[in-house]
TIBAVO-148414 format. One line per 5 residues: number of its first residue (from 1); their letters; for each residue x, y, z of N, C-alpha, C. Coordinates in nm, 4 decimals, always signed. Last residue first. Example, Ala and Ser with C-alpha at 12.3 -4.5 7.8 and 13.67 -1.06 7.14 Angstrom:
2> sa> +1.2850 -0.2250 +0.7080 +1.3670 -0.1060 +0.7140 +1.2900 +0.0030 +0.7870 | +1.3190 -0.5690 +0.7800 +1.2300 -0.4500 +0.7800 +1.3200 -0.3300 +0.7800 $
END
This chain:
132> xxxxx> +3.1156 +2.1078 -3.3562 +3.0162 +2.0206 -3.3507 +2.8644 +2.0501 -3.3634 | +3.2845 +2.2859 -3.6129 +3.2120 +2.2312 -3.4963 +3.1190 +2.1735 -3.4614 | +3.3865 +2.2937 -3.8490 +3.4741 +2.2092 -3.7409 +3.4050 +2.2062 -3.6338 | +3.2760 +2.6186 -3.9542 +3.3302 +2.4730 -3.9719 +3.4410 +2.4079 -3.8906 | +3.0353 +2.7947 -3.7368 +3.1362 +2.7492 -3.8420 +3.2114 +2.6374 -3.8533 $
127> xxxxx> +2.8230 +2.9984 -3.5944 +2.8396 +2.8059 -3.6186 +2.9645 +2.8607 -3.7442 | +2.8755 +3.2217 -3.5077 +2.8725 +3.1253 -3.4086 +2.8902 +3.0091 -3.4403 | +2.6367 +3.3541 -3.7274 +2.7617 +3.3745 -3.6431 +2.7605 +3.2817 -3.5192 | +2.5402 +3.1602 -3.9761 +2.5309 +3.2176 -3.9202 +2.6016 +3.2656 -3.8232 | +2.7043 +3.2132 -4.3260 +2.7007 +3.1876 -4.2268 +2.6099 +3.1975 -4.1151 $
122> xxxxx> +2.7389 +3.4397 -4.5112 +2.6093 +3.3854 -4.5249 +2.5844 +3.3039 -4.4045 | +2.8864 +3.7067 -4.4856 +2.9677 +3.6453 -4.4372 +2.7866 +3.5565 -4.4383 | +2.8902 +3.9651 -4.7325 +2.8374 +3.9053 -4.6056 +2.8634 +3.7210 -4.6079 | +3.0700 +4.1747 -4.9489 +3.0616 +4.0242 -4.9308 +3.0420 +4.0194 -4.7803 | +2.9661 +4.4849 -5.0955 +3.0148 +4.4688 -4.9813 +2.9739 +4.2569 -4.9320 $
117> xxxxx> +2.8481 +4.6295 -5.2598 +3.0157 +4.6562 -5.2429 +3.0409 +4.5815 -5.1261 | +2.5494 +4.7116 -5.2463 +2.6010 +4.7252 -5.1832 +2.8277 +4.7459 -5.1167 | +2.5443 +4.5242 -5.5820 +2.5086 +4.6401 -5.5357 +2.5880 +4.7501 -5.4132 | +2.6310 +4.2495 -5.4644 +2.6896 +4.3484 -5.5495 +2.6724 +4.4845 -5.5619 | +2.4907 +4.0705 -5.3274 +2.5441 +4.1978 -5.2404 +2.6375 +4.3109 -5.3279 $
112> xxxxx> +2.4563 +3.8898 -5.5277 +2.3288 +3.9733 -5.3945 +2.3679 +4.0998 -5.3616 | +2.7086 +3.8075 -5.6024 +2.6065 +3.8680 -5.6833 +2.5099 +3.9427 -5.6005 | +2.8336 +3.6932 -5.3397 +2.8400 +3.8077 -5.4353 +2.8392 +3.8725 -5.4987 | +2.6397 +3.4909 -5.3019 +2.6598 +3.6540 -5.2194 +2.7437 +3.7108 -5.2890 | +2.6439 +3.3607 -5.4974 +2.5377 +3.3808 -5.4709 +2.5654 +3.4962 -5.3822 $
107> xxxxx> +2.9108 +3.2274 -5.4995 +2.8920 +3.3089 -5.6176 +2.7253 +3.3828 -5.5762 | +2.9080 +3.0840 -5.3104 +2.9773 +3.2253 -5.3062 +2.9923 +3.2891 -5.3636 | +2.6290 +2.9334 -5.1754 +2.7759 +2.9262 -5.2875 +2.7893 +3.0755 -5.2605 | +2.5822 +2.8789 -4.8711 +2.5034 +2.9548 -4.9707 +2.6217 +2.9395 -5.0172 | +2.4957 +2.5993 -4.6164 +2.5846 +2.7335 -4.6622 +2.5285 +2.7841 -4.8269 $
102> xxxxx> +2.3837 +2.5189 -4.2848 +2.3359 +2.5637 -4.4570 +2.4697 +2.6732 -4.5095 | +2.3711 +2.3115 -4.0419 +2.4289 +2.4479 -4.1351 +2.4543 +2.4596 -4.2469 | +2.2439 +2.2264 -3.7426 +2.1969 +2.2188 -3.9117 +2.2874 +2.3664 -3.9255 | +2.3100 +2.0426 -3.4542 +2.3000 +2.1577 -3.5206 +2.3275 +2.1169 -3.6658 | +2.1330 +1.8501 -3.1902 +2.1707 +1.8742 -3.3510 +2.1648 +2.0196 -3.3835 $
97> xxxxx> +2.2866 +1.8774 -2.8660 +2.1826 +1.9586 -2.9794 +2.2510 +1.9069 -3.0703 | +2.5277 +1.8873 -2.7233 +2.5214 +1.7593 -2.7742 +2.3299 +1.7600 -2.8757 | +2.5001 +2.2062 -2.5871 +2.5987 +2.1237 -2.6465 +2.5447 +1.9337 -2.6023 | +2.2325 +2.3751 -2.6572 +2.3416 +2.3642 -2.5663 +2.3980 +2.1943 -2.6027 | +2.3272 +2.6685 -2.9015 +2.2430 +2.5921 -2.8371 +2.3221 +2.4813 -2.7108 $
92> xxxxx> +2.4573 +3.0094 -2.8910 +2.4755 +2.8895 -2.9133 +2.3547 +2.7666 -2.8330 | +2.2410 +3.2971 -2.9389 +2.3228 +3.2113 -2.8363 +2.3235 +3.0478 -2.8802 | +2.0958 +3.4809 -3.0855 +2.2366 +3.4231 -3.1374 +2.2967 +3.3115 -3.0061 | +1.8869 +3.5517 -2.9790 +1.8333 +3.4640 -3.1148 +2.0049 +3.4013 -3.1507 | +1.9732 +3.7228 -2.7801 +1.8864 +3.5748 -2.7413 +1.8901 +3.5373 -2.8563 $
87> xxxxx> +2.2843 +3.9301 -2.8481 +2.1570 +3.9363 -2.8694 +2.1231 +3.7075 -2.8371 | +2.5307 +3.9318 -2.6109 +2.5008 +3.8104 -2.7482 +2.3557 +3.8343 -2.7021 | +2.7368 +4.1778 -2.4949 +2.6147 +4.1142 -2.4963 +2.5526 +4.0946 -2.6390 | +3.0621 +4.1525 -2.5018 +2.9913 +4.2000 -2.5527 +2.8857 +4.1127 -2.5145 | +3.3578 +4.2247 -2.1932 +3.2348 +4.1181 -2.3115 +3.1285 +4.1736 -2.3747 $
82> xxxxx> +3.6015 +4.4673 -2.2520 +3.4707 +4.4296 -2.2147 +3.3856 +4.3486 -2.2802 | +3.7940 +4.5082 -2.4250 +3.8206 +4.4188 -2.3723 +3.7133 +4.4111 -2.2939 | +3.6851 +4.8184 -2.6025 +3.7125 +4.6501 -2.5790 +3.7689 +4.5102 -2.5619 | +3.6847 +4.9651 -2.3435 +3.5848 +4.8926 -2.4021 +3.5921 +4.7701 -2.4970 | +3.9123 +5.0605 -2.2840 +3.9018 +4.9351 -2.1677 +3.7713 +4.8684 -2.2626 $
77> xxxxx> +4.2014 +5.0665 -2.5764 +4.0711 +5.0932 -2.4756 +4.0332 +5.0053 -2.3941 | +4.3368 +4.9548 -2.7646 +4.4148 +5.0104 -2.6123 +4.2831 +5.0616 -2.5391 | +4.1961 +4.8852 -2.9462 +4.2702 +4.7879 -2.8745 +4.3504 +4.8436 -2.7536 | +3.9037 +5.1055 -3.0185 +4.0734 +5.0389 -2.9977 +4.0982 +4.9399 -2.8965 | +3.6342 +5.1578 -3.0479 +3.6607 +5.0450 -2.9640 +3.8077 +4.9954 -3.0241 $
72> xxxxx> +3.3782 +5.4051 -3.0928 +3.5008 +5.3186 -3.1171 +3.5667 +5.2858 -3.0374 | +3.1310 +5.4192 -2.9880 +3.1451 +5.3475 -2.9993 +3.2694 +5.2666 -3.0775 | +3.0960 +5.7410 -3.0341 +3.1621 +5.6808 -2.9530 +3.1419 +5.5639 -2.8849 | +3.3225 +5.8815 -3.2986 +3.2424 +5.8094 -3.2492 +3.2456 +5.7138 -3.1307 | +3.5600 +6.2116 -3.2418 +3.5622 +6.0280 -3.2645 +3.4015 +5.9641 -3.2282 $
67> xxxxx> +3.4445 +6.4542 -3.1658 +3.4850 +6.4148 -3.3483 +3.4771 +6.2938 -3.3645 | +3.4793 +6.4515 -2.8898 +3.3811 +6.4883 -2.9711 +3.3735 +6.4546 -3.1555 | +3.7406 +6.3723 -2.8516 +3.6615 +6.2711 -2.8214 +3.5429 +6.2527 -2.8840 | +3.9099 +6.6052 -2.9670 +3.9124 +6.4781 -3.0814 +3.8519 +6.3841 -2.9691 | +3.8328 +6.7910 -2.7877 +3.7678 +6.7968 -2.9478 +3.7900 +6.6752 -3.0317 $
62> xxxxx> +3.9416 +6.6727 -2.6133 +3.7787 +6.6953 -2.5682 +3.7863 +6.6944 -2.7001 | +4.1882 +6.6708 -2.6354 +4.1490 +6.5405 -2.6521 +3.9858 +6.5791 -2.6497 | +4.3159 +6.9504 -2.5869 +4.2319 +6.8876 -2.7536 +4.1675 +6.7391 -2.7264 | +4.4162 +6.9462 -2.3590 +4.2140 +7.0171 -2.3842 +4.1832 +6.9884 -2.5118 | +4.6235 +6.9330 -2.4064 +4.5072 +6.8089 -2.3503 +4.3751 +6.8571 -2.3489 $
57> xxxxx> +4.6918 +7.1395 -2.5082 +4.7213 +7.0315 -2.5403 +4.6070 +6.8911 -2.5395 | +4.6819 +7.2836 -2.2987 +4.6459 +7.2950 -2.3954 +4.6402 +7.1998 -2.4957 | +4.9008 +7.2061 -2.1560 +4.7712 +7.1919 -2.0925 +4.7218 +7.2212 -2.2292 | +5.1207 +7.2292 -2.3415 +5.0695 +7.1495 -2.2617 +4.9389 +7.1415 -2.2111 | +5.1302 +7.5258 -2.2971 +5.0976 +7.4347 -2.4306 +5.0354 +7.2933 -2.3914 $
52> xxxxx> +5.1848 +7.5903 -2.0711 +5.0757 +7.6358 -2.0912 +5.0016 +7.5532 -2.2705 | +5.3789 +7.3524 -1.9311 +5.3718 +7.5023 -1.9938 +5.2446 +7.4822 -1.9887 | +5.5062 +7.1966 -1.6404 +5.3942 +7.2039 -1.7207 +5.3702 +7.3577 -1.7749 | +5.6718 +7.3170 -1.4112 +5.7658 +7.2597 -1.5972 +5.6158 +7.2315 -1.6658 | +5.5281 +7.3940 -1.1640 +5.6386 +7.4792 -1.3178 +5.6869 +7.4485 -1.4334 $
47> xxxxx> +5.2058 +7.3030 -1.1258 +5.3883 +7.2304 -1.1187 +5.4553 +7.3390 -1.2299 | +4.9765 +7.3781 -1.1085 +5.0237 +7.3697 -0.9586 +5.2138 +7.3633 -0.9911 | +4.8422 +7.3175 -1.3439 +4.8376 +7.4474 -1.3050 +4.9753 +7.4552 -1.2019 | +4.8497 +7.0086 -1.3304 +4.9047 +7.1004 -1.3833 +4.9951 +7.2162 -1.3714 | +4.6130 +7.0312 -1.1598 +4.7421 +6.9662 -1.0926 +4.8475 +6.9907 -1.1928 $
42> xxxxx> +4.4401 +7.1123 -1.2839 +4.4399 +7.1599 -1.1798 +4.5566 +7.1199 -1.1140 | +4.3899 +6.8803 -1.5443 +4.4674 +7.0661 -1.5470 +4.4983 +7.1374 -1.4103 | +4.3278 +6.7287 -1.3699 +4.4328 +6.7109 -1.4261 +4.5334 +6.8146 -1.4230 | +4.0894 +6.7646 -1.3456 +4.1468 +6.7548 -1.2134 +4.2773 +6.7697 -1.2706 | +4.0031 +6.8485 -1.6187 +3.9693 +6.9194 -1.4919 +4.0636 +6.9218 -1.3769 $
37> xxxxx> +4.0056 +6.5769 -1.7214 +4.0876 +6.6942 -1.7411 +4.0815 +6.8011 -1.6857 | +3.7685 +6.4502 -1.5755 +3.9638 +6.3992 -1.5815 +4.0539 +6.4957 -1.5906 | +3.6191 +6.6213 -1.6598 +3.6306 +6.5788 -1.5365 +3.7801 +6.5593 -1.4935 | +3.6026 +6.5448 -1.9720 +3.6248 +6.7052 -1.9118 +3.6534 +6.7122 -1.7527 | +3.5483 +6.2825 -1.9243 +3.6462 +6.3376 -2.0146 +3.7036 +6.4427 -1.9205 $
32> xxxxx> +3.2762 +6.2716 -1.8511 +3.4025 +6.1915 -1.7456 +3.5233 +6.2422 -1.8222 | +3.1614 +6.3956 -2.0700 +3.1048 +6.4204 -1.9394 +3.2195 +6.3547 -1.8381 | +3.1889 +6.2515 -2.2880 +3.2647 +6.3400 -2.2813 +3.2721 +6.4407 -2.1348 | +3.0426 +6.0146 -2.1951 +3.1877 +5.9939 -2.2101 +3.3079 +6.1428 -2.2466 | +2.7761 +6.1257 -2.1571 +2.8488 +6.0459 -2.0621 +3.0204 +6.0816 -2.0879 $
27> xxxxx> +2.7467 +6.2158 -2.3997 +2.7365 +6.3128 -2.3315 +2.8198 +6.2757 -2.1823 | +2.7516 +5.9621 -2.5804 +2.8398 +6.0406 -2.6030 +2.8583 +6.1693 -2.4768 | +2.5246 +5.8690 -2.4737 +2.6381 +5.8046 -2.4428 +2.7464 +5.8984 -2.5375 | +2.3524 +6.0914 -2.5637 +2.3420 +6.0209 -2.3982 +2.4603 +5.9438 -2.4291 | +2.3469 +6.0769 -2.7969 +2.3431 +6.1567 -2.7521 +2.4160 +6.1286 -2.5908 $
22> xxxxx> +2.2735 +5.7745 -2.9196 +2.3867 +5.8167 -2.9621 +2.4288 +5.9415 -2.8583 | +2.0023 +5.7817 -2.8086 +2.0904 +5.6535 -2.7571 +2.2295 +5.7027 -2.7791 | +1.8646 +5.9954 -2.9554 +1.9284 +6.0081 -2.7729 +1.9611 +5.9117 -2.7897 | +1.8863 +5.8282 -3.2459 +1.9821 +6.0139 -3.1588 +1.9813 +6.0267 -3.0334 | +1.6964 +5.6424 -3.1693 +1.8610 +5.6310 -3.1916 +1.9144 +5.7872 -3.1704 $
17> xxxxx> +1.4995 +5.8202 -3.1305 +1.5428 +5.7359 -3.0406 +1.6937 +5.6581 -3.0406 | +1.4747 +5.9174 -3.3742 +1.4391 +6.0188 -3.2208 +1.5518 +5.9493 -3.1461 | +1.3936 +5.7619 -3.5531 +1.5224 +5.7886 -3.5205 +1.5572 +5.8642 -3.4480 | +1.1195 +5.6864 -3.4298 +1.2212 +5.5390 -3.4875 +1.3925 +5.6523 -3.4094 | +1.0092 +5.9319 -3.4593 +1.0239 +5.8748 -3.3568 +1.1169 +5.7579 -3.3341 $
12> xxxxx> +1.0134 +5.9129 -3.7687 +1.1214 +6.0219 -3.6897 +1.0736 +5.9905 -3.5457 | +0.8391 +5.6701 -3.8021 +0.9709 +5.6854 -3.8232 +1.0440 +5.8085 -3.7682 | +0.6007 +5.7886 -3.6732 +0.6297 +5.6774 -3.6113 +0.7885 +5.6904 -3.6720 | +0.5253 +5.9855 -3.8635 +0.5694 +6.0221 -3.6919 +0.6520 +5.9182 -3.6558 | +0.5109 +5.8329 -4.0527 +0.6407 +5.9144 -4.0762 +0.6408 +5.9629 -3.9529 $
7> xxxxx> +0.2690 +5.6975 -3.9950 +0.3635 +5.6173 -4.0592 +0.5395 +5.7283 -4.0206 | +0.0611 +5.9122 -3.9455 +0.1366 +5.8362 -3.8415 +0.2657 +5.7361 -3.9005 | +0.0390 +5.9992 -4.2496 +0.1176 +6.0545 -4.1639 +0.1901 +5.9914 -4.0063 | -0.0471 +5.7977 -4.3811 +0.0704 +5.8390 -4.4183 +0.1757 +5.9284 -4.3114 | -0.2743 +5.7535 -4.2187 -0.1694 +5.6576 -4.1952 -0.0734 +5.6577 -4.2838 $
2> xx> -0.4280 +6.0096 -4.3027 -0.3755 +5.9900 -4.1472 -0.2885 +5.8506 -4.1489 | -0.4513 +5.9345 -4.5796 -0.3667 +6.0465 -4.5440 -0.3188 +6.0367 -4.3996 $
END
């Protein structure tokens, strides 16, 4: 019974921890949001042809920052065009290494993954064909 129960602390601690990872960087980004728009609206305020719609306006981006996840990553964003950090188990080895690459038929992942709806790429990321 006590290692049924530490078992399920230990998991809502598991996802404790992803909710503040998600929390905290959402709080950040809507946290520099409201800032922007702060100074913004304040300079706004100041000019006659800015209506009141307008400003209003831009106070929706807070609700559609809050709605968007915020780890989405358009092509007009600065995020990504920022390098991504390559977890240690994925970094290419260093060049003139034997590299070994196994491929799986393709009738094999997409039987596996039938369930799911969804064809994984069996590969590993990084090695593909034509390289050395």
């Amino acid at each position: 019974m006590m290692g049924l129960l530490n078992t399920l602390i230990e998991g809502i601690n598991i996802c404790g921890e992803h909710f503040c990872a998600f929390a905290r960087t959402m709080f950040v980004q809507v946290a520099v949001l409201i800032a922007l728009l702060l100074v913004l609206d304040s300079v706004l305020r100041r000019r006659r042809w800015a209506s009141p719609c307008l400003r209003y306006g831009l106070w929706l981006l807070v609700l559609v920052k809050l709605v968007l996840p915020p780890s989405l990553a358009l092509p007009t964003g600065i995020g990504y065009w920022l390098p991504q950090e390559v977890p240690a188990n994925e970094v290419s080895p260093v060049a003139g290494a034997p590299r070994t690459v196994t491929s799986t038929p393709v009738s094999d992942t997409l039987i596996s993954n039938q369930g799911a709806g969804v064809a994984e790429n069996s590969a590993p990321s990084g090695q593909g064909i034509g390289r050395a």
